[in-house]
C-alpha positions as CSV (number, residue, x, y, z in Angstrom):
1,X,0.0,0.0,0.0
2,X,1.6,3.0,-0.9
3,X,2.3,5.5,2.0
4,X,0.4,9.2,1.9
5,X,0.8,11.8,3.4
6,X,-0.1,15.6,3.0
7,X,1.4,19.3,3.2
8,X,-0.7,22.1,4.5
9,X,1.0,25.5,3.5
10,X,-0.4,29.2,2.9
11,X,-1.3,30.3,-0.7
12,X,0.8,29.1,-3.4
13,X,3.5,26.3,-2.8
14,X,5.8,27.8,-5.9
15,X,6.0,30.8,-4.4
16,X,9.9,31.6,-4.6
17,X,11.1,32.1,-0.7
18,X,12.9,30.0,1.6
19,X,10.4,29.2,3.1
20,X,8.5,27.3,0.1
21,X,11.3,26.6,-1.3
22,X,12.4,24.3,1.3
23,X,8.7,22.7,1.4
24,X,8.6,21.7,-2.4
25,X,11.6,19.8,-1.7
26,X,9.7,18.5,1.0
27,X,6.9,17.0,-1.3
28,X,9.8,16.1,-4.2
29,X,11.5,14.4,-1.4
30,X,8.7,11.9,-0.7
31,X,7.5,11.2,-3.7
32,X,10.6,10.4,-5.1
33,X,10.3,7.6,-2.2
34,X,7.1,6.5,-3.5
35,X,4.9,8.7,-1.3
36,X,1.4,10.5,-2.6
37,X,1.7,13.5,-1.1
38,X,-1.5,16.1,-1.3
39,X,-0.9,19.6,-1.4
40,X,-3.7,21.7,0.2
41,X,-3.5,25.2,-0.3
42,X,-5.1,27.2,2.8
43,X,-5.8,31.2,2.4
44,X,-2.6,33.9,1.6
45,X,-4.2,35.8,5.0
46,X,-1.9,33.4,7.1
47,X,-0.6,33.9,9.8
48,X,-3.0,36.3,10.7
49,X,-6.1,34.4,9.1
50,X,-9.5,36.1,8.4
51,X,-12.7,33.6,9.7
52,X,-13.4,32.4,6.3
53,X,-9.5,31.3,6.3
54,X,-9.8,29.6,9.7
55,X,-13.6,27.9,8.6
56,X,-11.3,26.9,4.9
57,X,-8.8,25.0,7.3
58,X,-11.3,23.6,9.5
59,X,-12.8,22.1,6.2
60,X,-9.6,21.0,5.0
61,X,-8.1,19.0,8.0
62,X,-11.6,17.6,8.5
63,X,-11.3,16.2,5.0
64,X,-7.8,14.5,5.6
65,X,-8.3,10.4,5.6
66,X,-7.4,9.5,9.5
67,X,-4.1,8.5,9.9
68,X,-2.6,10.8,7.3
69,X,1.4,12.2,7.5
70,X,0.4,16.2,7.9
71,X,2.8,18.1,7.5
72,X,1.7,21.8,8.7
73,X,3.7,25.1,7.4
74,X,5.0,27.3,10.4
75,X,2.8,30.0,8.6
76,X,-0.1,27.9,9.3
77,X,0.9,26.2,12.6
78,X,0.8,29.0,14.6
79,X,-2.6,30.1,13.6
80,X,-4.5,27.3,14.0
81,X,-3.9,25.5,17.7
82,X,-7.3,24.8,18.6
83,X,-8.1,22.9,14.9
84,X,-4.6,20.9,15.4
85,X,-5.5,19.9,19.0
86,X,-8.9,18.9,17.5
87,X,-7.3,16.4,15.1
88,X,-4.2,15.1,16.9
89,X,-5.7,11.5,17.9
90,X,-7.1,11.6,14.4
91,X,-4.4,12.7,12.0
92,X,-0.1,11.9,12.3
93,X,0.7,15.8,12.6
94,X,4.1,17.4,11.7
95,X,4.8,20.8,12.4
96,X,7.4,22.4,10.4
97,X,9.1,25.4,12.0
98,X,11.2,27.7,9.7
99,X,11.1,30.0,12.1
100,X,8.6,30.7,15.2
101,X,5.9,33.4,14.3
102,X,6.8,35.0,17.8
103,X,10.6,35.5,16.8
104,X,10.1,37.4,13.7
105,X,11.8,40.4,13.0
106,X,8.9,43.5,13.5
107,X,6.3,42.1,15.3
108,X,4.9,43.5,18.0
109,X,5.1,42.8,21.4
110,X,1.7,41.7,22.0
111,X,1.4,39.5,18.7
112,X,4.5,38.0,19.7
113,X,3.0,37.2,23.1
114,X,-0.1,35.6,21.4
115,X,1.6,33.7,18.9
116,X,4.0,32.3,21.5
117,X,1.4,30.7,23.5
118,X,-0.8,29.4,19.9
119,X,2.9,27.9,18.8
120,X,3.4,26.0,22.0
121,X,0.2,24.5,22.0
122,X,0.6,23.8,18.2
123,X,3.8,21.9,19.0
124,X,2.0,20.1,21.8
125,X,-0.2,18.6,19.3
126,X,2.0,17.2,16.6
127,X,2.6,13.9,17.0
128,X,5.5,13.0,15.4
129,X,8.6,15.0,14.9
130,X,8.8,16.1,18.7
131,X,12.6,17.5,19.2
132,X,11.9,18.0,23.3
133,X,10.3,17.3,25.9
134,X,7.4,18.9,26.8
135,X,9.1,20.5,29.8
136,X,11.4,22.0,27.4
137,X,9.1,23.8,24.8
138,X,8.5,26.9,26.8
139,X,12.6,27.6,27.1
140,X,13.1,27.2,23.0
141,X,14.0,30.2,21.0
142,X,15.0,31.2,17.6
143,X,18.9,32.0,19.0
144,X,18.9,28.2,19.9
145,X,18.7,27.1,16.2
146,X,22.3,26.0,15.1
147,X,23.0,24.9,11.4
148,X,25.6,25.0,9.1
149,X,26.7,28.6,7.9
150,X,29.2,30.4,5.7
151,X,31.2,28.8,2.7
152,X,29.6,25.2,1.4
153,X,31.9,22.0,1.9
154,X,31.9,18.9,0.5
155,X,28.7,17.5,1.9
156,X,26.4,16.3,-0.7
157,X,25.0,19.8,-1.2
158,X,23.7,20.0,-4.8
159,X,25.2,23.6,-5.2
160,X,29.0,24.3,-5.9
161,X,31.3,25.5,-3.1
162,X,31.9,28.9,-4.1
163,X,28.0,29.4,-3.3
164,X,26.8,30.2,0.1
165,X,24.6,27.4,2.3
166,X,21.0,28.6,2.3
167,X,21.0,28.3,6.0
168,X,24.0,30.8,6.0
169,X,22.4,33.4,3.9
170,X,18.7,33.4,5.6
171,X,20.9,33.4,8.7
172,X,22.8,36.2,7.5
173,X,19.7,38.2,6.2
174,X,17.8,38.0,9.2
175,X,20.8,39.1,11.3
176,X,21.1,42.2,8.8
177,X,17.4,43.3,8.6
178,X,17.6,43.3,12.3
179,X,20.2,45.8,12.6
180,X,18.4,47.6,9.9
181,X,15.2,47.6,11.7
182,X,17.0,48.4,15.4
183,X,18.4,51.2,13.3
184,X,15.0,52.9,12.4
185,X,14.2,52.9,15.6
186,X,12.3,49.4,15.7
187,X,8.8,50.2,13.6
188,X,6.3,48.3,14.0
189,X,4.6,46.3,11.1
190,X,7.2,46.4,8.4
191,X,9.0,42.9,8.7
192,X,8.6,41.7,4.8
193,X,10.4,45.6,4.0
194,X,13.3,44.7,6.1
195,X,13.6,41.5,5.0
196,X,13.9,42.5,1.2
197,X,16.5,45.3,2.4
198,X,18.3,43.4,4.2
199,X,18.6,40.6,1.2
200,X,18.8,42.9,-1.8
201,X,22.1,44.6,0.5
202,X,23.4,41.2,1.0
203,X,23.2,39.9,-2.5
204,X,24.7,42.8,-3.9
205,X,27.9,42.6,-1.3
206,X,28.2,39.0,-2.0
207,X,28.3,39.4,-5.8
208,X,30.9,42.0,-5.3
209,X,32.7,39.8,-3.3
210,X,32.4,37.0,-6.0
211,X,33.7,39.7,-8.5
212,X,36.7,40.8,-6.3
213,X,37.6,37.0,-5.8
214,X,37.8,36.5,-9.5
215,X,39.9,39.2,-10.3
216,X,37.5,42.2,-11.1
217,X,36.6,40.9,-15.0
218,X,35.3,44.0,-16.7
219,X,31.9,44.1,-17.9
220,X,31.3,40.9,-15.8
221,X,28.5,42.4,-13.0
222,X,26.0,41.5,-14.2
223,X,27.0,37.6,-14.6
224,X,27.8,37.6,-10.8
225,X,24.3,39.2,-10.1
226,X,22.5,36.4,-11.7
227,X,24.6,34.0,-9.8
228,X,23.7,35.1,-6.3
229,X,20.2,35.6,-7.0
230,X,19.6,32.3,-8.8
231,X,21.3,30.9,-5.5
232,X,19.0,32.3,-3.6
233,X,15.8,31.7,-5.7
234,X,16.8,27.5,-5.8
């Protein structure tokens, strides 16, 4: 019998972030291992879903076949507690944190609050996938994430090694629209702004250190351009 299971995300899954990115291979992942994996598409207002969006999900996990693999976008995760406690005897749930909602860069204080409490419980209710203990979720934090940053090794990566790791550059983005944001005096609201700032200055300083490297070819800018940003559109 061939395994199923399915991947719950925000708007549309070829959207070209990180974020998505890193859930297509997700899906190409598993089927490539013989899994039929359904893709259900829940409402672009996530994270901050209007009712209709939250009724939309409700209908959606309600659907699932018990026992379904469901793999739940952070975007999504934190919105929806209640519905994932609902189905957690009923469904195999996964929730996949790129980054908790009440880390991001911008938000405010109170939203933060909120979504810290709606992420714990969400965590609560996955079944499988469980890093901690119970006892430990309330001490976890976006600071405690370690991965692999800077220049690529040799470790099956399917990008050369004079590219960047993606976990180096998100890492590296994030670090920079915080200063950026800090800087302008901590707005409220304007996350998505900072972000692009942030990675439009760190492209440009990492193909003009890719052009340095090389030897400063003339009329070769734009060449190194289209290198980091296909990088970072993969």
């Amino acid at each position: 019998m061939q395994k199923a299971a399915a991947l719950v995300v925000p708007g549309n899954l070829d959207s070209r972030t990180g974020g998505y990115i890193y859930d297509r291979h997700i899906v190409d992942g598993l089927r490539a291992m013989g899994w039929s994996v359904d893709v259900q598409s829940l409402d672009e207002t996530f994270p901050r879903p209007t009712a209709s969006a939250i009724a939309q999900a409700e209908e959606v996990f309600a659907r699932l076949p018990a026992g379904t693999v469901t793999v739940v976008d952070s975007l999504v995760v934190g919105a929806i507690p209640g519905i994932l406690e609902q189905h957690r005897s009923r469904l195999r749930i996964v929730a996949l944190m790129h980054l908790p909602l009440a880390a991001a860069i911008g938000i405010e204080e109170e939203a933060a609050a909120q979504f810290a409490i709606a992420e714990r419980r969400a965590l609560e209710a996955a079944a499988l996938g469980r890093l901690v203990p119970d006892a430990d979720l309330a001490r976890l934090t976006a600071r405690m994430h370690v991965s692999r940053g800077g220049q690529m090794a040799a470790y099956g990566d399917d990008l050369d090694q004079s590219s960047e790791t993606k976990s180096g550059l998100e890492q590296s983005v994030r670090e920079r629209a915080y200063a950026l944001w800090e800087q302008d005096g901590r707005p409220d609201g304007q996350a998505e702004e900072y972000w692009h700032r942030a990675l439009d200055q760190h492209l440009r300083g990492r193909a003009y250190a890719l052009w340095e490297q090389d030897g400063r070819p003339e009329g070769g800018a734009d060449q190194y351009w289209r290198r980091v940003v296909g990088f970072e559109s993969q």
